[in-house]
Backbone as a printed PyTorch tensor [residue, N CA C, xyz], in Angstrom:
tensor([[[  0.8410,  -1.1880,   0.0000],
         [  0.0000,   0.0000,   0.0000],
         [  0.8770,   1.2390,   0.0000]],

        [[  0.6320,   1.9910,  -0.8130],
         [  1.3120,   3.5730,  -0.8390],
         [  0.8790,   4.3870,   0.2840]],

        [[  1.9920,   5.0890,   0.9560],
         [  1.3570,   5.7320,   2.1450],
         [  2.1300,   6.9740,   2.0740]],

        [[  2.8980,   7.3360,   0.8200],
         [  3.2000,   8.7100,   0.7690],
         [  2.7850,   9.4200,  -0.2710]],

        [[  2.3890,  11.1120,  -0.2490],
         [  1.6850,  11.8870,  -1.3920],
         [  2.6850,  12.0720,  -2.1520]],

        [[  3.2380,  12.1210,  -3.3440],
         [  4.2410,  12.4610,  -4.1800],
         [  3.3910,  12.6810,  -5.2770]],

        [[  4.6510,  13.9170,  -5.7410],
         [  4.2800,  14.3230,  -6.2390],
         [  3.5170,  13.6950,  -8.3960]],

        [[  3.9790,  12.9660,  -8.3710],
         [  3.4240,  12.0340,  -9.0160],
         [  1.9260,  11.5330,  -8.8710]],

        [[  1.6840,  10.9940,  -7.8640],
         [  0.0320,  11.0360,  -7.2280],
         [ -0.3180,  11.6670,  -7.2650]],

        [[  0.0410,  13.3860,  -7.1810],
         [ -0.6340,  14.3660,  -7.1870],
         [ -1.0440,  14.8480,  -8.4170]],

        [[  0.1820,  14.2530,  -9.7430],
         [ -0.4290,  14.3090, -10.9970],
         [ -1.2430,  13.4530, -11.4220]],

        [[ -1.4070,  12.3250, -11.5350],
         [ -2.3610,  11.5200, -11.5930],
         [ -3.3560,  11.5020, -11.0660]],

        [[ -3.7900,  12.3370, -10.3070],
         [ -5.2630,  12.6420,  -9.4680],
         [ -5.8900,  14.1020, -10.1140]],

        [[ -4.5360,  14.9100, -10.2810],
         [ -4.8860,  16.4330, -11.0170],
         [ -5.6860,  15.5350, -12.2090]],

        [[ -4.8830,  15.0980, -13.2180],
         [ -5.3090,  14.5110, -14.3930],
         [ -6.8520,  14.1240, -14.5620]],

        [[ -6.9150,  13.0290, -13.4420],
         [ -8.3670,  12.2920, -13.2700],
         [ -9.5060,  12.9840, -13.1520]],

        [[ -9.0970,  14.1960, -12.3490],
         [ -9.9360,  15.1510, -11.5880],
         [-10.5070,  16.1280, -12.6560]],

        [[ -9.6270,  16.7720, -13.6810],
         [ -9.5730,  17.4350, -14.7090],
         [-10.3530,  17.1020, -15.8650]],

        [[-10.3790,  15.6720, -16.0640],
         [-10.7370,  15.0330, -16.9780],
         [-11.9710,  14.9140, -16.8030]],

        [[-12.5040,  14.5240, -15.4290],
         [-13.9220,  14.2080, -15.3210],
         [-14.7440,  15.7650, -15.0010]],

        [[-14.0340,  16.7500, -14.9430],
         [-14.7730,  18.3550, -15.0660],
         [-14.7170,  18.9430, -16.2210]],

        [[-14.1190,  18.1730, -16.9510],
         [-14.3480,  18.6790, -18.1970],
         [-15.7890,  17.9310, -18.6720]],

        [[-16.0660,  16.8720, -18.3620],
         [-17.1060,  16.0940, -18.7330],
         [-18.4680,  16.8440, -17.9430]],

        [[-18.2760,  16.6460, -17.0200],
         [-19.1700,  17.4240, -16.3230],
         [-19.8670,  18.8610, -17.0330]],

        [[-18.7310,  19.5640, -17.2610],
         [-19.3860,  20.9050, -17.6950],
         [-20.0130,  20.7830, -18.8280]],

        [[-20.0970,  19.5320, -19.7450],
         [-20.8290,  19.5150, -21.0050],
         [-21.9440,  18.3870, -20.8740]],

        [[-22.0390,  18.3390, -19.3800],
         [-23.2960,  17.1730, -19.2300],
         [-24.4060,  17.6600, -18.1720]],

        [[-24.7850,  18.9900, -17.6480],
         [-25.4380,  19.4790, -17.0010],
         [-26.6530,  19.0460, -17.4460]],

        [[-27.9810,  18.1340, -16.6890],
         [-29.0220,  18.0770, -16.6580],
         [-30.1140,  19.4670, -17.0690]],

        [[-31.2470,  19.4400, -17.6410],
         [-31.9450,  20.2710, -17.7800],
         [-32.4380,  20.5400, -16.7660]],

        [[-32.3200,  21.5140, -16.6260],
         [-33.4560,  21.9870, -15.1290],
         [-32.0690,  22.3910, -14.1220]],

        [[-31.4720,  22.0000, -13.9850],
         [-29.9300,  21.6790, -12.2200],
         [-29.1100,  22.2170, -13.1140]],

        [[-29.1260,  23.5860, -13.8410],
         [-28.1430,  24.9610, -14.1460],
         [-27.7320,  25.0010, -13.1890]],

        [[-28.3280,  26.1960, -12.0910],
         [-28.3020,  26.2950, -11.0270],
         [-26.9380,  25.6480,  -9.9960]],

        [[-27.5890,  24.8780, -10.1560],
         [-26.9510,  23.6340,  -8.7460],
         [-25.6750,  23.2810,  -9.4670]],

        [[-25.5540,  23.1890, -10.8020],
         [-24.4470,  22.5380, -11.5580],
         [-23.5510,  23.9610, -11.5640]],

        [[-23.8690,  24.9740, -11.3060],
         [-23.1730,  26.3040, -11.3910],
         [-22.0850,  26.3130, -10.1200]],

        [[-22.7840,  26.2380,  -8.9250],
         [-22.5640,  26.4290,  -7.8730],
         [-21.3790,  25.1780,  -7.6770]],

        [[-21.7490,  23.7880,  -8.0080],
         [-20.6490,  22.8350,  -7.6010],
         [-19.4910,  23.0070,  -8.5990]],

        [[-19.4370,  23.5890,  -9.9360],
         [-18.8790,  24.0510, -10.9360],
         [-17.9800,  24.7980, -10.2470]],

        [[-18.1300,  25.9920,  -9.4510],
         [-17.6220,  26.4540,  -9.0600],
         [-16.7960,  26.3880,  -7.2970]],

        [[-17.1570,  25.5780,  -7.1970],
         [-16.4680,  25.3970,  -5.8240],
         [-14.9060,  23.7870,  -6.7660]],

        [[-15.6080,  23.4480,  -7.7440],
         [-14.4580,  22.1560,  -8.2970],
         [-13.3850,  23.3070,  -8.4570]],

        [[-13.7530,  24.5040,  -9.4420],
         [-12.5250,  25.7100,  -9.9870],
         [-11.8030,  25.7100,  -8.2610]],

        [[-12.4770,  26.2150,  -7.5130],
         [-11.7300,  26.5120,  -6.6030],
         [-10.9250,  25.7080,  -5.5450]],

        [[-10.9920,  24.6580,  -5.4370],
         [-10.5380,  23.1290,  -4.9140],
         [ -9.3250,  23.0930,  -5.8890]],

        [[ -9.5270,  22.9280,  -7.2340],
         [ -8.5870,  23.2220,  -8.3270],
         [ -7.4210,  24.1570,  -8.3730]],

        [[ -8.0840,  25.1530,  -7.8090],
         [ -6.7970,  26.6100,  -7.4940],
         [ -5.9240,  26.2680,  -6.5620]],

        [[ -6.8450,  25.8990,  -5.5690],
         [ -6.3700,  25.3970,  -4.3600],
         [ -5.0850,  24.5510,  -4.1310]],

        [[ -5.3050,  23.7430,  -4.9310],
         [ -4.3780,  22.5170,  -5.3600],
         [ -3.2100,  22.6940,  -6.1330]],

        [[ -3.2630,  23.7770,  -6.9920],
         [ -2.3110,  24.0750,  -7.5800],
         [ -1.7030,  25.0380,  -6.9840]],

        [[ -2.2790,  25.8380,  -6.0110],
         [ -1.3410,  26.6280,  -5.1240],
         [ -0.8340,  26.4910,  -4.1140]],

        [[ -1.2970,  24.8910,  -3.8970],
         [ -0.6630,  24.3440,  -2.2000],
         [  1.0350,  23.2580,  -3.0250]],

        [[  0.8910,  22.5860,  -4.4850],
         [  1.4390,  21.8900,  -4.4830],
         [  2.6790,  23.0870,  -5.2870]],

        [[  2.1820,  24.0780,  -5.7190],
         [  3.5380,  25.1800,  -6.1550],
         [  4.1720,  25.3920,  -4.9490]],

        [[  3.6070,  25.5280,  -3.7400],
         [  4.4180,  25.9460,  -2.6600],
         [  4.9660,  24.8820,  -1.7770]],

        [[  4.5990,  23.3370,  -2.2800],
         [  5.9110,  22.2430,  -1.9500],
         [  4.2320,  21.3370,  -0.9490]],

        [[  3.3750,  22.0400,  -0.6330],
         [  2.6110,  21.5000,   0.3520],
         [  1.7500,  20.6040,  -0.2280]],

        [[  1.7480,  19.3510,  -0.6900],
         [  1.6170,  18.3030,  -1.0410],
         [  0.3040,  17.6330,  -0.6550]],

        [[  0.2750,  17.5450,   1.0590],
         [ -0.7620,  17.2160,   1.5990],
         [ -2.4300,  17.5980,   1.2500]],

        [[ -1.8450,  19.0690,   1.2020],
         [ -2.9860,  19.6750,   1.2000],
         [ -3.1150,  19.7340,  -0.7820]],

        [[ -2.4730,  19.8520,  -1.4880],
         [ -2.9710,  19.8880,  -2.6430],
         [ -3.7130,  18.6670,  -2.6900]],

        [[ -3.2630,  17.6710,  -2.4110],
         [ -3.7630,  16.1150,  -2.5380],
         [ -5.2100,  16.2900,  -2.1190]],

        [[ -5.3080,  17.0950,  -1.0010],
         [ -6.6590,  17.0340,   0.1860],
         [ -7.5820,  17.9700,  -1.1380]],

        [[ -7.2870,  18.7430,  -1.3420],
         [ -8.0670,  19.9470,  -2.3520],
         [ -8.5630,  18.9570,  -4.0650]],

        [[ -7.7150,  18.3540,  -3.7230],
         [ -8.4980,  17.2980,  -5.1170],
         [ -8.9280,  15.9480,  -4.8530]],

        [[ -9.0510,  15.6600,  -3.6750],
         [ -9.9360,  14.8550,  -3.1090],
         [-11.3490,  15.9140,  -3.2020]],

        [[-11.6070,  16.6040,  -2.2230],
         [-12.6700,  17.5970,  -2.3260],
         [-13.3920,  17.6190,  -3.4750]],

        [[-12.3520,  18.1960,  -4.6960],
         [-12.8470,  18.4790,  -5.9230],
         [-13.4990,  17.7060,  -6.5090]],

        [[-12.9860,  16.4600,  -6.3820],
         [-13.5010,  15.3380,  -7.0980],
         [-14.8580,  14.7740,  -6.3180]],

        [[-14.5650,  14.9810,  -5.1590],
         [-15.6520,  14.4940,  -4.3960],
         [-16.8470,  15.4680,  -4.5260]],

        [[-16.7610,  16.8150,  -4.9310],
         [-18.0090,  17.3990,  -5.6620],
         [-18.8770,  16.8800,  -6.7970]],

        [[-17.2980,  16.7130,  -7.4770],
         [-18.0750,  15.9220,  -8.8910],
         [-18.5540,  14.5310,  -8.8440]],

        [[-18.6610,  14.0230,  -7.8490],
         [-19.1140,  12.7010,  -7.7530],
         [-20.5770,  12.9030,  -6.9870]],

        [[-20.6890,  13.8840,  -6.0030],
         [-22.0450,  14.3230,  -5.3220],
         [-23.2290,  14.8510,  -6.6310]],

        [[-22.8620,  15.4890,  -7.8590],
         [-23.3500,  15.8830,  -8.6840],
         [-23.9330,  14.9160,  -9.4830]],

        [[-22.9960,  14.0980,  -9.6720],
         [-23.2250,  12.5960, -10.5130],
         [-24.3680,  11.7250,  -9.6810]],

        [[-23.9770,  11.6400,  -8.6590],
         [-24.6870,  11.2940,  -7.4720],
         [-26.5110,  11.9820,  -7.2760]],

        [[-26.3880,  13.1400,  -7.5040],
         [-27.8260,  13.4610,  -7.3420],
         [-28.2340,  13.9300,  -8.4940]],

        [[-27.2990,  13.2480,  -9.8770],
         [-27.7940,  13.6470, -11.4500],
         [-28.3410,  14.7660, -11.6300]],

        [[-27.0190,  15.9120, -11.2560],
         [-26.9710,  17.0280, -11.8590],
         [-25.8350,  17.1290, -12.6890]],

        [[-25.5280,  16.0870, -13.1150],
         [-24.7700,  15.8070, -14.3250],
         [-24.8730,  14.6860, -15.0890]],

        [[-25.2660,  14.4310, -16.1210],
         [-25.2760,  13.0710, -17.1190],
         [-24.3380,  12.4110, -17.3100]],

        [[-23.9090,  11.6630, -16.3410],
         [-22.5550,  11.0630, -16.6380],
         [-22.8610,   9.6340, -16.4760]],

        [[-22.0730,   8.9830, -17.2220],
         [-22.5780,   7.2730, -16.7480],
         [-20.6440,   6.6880, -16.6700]],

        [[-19.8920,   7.6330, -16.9570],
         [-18.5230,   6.6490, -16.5950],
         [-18.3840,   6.0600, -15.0290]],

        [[-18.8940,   5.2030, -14.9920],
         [-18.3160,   4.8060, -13.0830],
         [-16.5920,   4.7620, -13.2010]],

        [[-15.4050,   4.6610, -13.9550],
         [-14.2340,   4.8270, -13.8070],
         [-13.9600,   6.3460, -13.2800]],

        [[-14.6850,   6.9680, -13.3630],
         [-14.8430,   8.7590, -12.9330],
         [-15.3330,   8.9390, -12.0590]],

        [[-16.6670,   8.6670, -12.0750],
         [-17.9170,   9.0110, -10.9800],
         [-18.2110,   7.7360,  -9.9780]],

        [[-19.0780,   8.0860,  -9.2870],
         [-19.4810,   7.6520,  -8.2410],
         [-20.8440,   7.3650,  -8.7940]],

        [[-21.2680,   6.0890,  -9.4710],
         [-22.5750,   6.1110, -10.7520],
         [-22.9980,   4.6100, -10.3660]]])
């Protein structure tokens, strides 16, 4: 079992994370604008987050900020305010 964040993990999770918000933003349900706006925007900022904890060497916390992120986009998927059917991404 891996029990350290490196920075490697941290790309491979950026990647994953990235990939499935890009999907997201072109699969918003009719009707859950709204709601898809709001989690839209807290992923950007989890995202910032992450890239400004792991520029400054802090690893942990970038890791923690794209856990979050992702874990938005899976709550969305989750209460199908997004059309997504990849379970390798989502939580589906």
């Amino acid at each position: 079992m891996e029990t350290k964040i490196t920075k490697s993990k941290i790309a491979k999770y950026k990647k994953l994370t990235k990939k499935a918000f890009e999907i997201v933003k072109k699969s918003v349900a009719k009707g859950k604008e709204k709601k898809a706006k709001e989690i839209i925007e807290m992923v950007e900022c989890y995202l910032s987050d992450a890239e400004h904890f792991e520029k400054q060497g802090h690893l942990v916390n970038a890791y923690g900020c794209l856990n979050y992120a992702h874990g938005w986009l899976d709550c969305g998927a989750r209460l199908k305010i997004f059309n997504v059917k990849d379970n390798k991404l989502f939580t589906v």
